[in-house]
Structure formats: structure tokens, C-alpha cells
N, C-alpha and C positions, 0 to 999 in steps of 0.2 A: 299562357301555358307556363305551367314552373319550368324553371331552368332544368331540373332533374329529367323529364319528359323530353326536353329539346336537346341535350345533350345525348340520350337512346336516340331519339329519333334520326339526329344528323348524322350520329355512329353507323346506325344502319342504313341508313340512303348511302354513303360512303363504302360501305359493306356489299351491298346491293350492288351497285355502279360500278365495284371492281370486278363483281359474277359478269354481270354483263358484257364490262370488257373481255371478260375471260372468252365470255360464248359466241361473241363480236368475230376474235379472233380465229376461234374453232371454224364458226362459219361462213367466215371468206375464205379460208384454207378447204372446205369442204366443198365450197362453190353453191353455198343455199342461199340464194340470192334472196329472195322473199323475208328469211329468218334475219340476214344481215340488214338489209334496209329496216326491217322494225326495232331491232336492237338499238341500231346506231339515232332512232328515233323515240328512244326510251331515255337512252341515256343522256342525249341531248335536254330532252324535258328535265330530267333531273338535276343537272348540271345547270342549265339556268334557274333552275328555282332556288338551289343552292345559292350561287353569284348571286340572285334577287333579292334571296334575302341579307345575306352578308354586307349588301350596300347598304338597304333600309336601315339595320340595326348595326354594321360596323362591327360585332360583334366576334372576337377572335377566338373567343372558347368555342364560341359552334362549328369555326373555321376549324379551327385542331382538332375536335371528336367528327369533324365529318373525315379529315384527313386520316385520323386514326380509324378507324372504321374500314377504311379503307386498307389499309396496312393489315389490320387483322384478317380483312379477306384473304388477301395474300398469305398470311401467318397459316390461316384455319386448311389451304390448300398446299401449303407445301409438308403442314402434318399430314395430312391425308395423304399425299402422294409419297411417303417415307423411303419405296422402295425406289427410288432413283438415287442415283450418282449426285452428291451436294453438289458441285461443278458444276455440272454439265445436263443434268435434267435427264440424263439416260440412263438406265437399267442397267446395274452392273453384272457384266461377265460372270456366268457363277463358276465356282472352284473348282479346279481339276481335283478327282479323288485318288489319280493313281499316282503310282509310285514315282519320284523322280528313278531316270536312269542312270 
């Protein structure tokens, strides 16, 4: 494969595997047992095939666009969620409109 092809690809396995985790967490918080066993059984596969290949080839640009990939997940979900409090992940207080006294 070109290098160009394996660098998308381990970006988005990286990208992918941070959803995951995301929905990982959702669903132990949520108590769906069934959803969190097959997650934590996706992300596993991918995560070894990642390490499996980074052994074979040693190769450390795959290792940092899989890392980055991941970080963009992160990135791509904390734009989406804009209306939270940067601190703290919660919904900010909306504004009193009246008058002070």
C-alpha cells in the first residue's frame, strides 16, 4: 500500500477507536451490557492489529497518525458539543434578564 493510503487508514482506525471508547463509556454508564461487551471486543481487535502491525514494520509515522486520529476524534467531539462549559463539560447557567436590585 502507499504510505499515503496507510497514513488515512491508521488516522481513522485511531478516530474510529476513540468513538468507540466514547460509546464504551456511554454504555457501561447506561448498564447495556450486551452493547458494552461487543465494543470493548471491537476495540480490542483493533488495537491489536494496530500494536501488530507497528511491531512488523516499527514504523512510527503510522504510530502518530494512528495517535492523531485519535485526538481528532476528540477534537471533532468537543466542536460538536460547543454548548458546554470548557472546564467542566456542563451546560452553562443561562443569564438572568432582570434587572439587578
Amino acid at each position: 500500500m502507499s504510505l499515503l493510503l496507510d497514513i488515512l487508514i491508521y488516522a481513522a482506525v485511531g478516530c474510529g477507536e476513540w468513538y468507540l471508547a466514547l460509546r464504551r463509556t456511554l454504555a457501561c454508564a447506561r448498564g447495556e451490557k450486551v452493547q458494552l461487551v461487543s465494543l470493548v471486543f471491537i476495540e480490542n481487535i483493533l488495537g491489536l492489529w494496530v500494536l501488530s502491525n507497528f511491531i512488523r514494520t516499527s514504523n512510527w509515522l503510522l504510530a502518530v497518525c494512528y495517535a492523531s486520529g485519535s485526538a481528532l476524534g476528540a477534537l471533532i467531539i468537543a466542536i460538536h458539543d460547543g454548548h458546554s462549559h470548557p472546564h467542566t463539560g456542563q451546560e452553562s447557567a443561562p443569564e438572568s434578564t432582570s434587572p439587578a436590585p
